[in-house]
C-alpha positions in Angstrom: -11.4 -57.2 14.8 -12.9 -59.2 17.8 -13.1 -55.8 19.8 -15.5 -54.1 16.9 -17.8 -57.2 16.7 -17.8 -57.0 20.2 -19.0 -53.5 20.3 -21.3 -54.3 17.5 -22.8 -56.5 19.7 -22.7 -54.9 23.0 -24.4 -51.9 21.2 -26.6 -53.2 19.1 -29.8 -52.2 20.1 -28.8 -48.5 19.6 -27.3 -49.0 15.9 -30.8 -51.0 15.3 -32.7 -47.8 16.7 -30.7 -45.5 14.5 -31.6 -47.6 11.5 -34.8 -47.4 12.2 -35.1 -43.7 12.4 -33.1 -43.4 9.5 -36.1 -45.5 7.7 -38.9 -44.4 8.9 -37.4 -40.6 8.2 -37.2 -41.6 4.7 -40.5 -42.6 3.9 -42.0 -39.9 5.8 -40.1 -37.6 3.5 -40.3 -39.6 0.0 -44.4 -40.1 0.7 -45.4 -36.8 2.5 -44.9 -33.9 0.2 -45.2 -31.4 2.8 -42.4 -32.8 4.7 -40.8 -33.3 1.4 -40.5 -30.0 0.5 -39.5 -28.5 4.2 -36.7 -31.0 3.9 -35.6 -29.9 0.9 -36.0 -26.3 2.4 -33.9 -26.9 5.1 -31.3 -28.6 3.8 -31.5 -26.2 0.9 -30.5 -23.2 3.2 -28.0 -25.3 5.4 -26.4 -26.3 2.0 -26.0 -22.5 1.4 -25.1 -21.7 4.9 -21.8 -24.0 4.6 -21.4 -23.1 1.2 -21.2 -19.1 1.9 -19.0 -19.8 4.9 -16.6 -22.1 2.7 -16.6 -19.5 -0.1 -15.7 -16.5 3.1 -12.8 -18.5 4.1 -10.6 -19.1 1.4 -12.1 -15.7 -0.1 -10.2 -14.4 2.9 -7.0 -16.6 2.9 -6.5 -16.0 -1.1 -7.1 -12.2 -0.9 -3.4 -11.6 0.5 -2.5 -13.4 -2.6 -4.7 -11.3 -4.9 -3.7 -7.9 -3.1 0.2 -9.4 -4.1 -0.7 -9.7 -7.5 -2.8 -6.5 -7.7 0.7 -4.6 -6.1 2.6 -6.1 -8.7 -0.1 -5.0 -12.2 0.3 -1.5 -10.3 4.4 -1.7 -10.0 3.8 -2.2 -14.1 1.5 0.5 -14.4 3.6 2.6 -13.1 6.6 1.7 -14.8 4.4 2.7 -17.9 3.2 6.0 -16.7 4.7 9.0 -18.6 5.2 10.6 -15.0 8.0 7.5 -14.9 9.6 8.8 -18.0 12.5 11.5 -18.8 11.5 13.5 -22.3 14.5 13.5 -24.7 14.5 16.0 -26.9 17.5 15.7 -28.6 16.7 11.5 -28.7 13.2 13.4 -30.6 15.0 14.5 -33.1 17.4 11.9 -33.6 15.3 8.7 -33.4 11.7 8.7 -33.3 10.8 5.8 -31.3 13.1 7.5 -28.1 11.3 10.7 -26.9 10.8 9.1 -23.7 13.1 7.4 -21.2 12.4 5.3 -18.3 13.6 7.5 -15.3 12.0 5.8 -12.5 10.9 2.1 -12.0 8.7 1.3 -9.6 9.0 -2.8 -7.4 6.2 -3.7 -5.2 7.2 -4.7 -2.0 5.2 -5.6 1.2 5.8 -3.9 4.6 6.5 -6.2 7.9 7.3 -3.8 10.3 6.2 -0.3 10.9 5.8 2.3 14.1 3.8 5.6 14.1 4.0 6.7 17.9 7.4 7.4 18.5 9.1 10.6 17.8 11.8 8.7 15.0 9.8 6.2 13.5 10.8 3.5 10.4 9.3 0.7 8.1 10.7 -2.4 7.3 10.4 -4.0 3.8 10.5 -7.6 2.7 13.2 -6.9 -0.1 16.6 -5.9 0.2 20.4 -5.9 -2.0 19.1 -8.9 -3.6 16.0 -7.5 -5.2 17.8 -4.0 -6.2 16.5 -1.9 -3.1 19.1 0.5 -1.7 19.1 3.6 0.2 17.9 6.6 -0.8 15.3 5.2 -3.0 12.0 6.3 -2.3 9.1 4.5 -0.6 5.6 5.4 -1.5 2.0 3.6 -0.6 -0.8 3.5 -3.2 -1.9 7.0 -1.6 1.5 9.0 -1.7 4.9 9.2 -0.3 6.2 7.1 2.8 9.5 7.1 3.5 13.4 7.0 2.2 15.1 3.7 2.7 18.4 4.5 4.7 19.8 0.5 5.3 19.0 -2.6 3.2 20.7 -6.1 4.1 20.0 -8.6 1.5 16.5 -9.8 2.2 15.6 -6.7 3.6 15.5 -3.3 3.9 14.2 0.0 6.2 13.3 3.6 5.6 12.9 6.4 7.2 9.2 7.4 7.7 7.6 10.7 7.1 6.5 10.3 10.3 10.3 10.8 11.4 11.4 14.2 13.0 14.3 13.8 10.4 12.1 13.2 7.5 12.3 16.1 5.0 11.2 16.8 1.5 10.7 19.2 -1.4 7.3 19.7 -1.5 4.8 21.7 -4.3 2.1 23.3 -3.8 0.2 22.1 -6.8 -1.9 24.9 -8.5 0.5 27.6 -8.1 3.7 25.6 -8.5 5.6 27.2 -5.3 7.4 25.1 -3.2 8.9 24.5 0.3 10.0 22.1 2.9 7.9 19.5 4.5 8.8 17.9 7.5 6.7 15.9 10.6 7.0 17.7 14.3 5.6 14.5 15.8 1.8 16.2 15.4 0.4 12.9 14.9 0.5 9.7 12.1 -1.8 12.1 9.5 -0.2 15.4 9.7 2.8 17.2 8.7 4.1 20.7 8.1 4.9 22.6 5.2 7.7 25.8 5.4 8.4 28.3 3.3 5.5 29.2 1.5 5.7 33.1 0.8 2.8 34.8 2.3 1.6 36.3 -0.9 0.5 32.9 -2.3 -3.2 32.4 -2.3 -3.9 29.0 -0.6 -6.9 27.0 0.0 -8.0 24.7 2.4 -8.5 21.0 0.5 -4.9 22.1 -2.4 -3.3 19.7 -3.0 0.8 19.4 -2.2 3.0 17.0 -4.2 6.6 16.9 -4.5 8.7 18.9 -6.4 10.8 16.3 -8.0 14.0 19.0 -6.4 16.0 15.9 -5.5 16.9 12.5 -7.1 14.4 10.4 -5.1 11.2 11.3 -5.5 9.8 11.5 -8.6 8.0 14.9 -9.1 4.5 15.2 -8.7 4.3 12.3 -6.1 1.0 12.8 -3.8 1.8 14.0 -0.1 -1.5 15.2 0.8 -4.0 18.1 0.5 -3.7 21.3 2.9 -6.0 21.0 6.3 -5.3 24.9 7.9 -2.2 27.6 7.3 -1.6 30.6 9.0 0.9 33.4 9.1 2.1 35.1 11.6 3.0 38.9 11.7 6.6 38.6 11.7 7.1 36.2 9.1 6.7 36.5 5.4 5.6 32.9 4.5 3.1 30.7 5.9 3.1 27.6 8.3 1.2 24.7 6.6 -0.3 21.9 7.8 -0.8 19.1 5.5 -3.2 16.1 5.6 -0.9 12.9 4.3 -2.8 10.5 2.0 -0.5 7.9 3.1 -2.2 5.8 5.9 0.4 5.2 7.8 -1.7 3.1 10.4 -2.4 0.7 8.0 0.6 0.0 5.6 0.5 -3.1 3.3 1.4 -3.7 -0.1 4.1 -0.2 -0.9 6.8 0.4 -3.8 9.6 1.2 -3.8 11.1 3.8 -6.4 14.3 3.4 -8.3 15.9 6.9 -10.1 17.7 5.1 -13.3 19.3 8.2 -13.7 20.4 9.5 -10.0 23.8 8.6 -10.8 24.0 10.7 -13.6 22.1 13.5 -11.8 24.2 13.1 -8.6 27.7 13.1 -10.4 26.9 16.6 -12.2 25.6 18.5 -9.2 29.0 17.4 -7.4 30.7 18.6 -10.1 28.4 21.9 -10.3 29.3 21.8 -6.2 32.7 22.3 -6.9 33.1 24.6 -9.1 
């Protein structure tokens, strides 16, 4: 206390000049009306200038939060997209309220790791056992397919990326419904290859491809990407592909991962079919 008072006093000519100034500020302001109003002005515009800079911030520090939230409405939409759904026929004319069941259910899921310039690359998942995810399921961005987990531990969980010399998949060329195999020959993060196309299939630059839904982890019709050239050459009878990828695998966020509610049943009767 007796170290403030002497401050106080030690300074007191310079707390009696900001007083002062303080004063005669104020009734320069409250009894000139052109200083009035450039005060008000000012402090108008500085009052904004805070304001929009407080509003940027936590704009910025809650939108990771909101693109969460967003990821999870679109895991529901999904879920409730007839694409989602198996069509029973025999449930059709049994019970009416059963034409459709859920084959695939889609869980949001954020990415934490991911590589795009090595020749085998892989993305790492914030979910794992706990959460349901296990390998083979499929992994697809907002824009189209991803990946195939191949390991989960509980917490977590990695799949193979397109971008993956092992990667392959069913894919369909959309219009005409003919289909082949797509796999990535380390041409870059947006570009993969499509085989087996026969050569008498008329193609377009800009067609889409999609998957064929040939396999129990992708559901079919899943965007891959749209065609960018093709060519055939004079030996072969189909064409060699290249595909754009809608997936932006340079900037991977919020993804889903895809869960076949039947696989088991699929996978048990072609083993059977296998072996006979």
């Amino acid at each position: 206390m007796k170290s403030l008072v002497r401050f106080i006093i030690r300074y007191h000519f310079v707390f009696l000049f900001l007083i002062l100034e303080i004063a005669a500020f104020s009734l320069v302001v409250t009894y000139n009306k052109d200083q009035r109003e450039s005060f008000a002005n000012s402090s108008s515009y500085v009052s904004g200038v805070i304001y929009d800079a407080y509003s940027s911030i936590t704009e910025y520090f809650s939108l990771k939060e909101e693109n969460r939230e967003l990821a999870r409405e679109n895991a529901l939409l999904h879920n409730a997209m007839k694409d989602s759904y198996y069509f029973n026929e025999e449930f059709f004319k049994k019970v009416n309220d059963s034409v459709y069941l859920q084959q695939y259910e889609y869980m949001n899921v954020r990415v934490i790791n991911n590589s795009v310039n090595k020749k085998y690359n892989y993305i790492t998942i914030n979910k794992g056992r706990l959460h349901g995810v296990y390998p083979d399921m499929a992994l697809v961005s907002p824009a189209g397919i991803a990946g195939i987990i191949v390991n989960s531990s509980d917490h977590f969980a990695t799949a193979i990326s397109v971008l993956n010399s092992n990667f392959k998949v069913s894919a369909l060329h959309k219009k005409t419904n003919y289909f082949g195999s797509l796999v990535w020959e380390a041409t870059g993060s947006n570009t993969a290859t499509l085989y087996e196309i026969p050569s008498h299939v008329k193609l377009e630059v800009g067609d889409t491809i999609v998957t064929s839904g040939f396999s129990s982890i992708f559901p079919q019709g899943t965007m891959i990407g749209v065609i960018s050239s093709f060519e055939k050459k004079m030996s072969e009878s189909f064409f060699i592909v290249e595909v754009k990828l809608a997936t932006n695998f340079s900037n991977l966020s919020q993804m889903y991962v895809v869960k076949n509610l039947m696989k088991k049943e699929q996978v048990e009767l072609e083993k059977l079919t296998e072996h006979d």
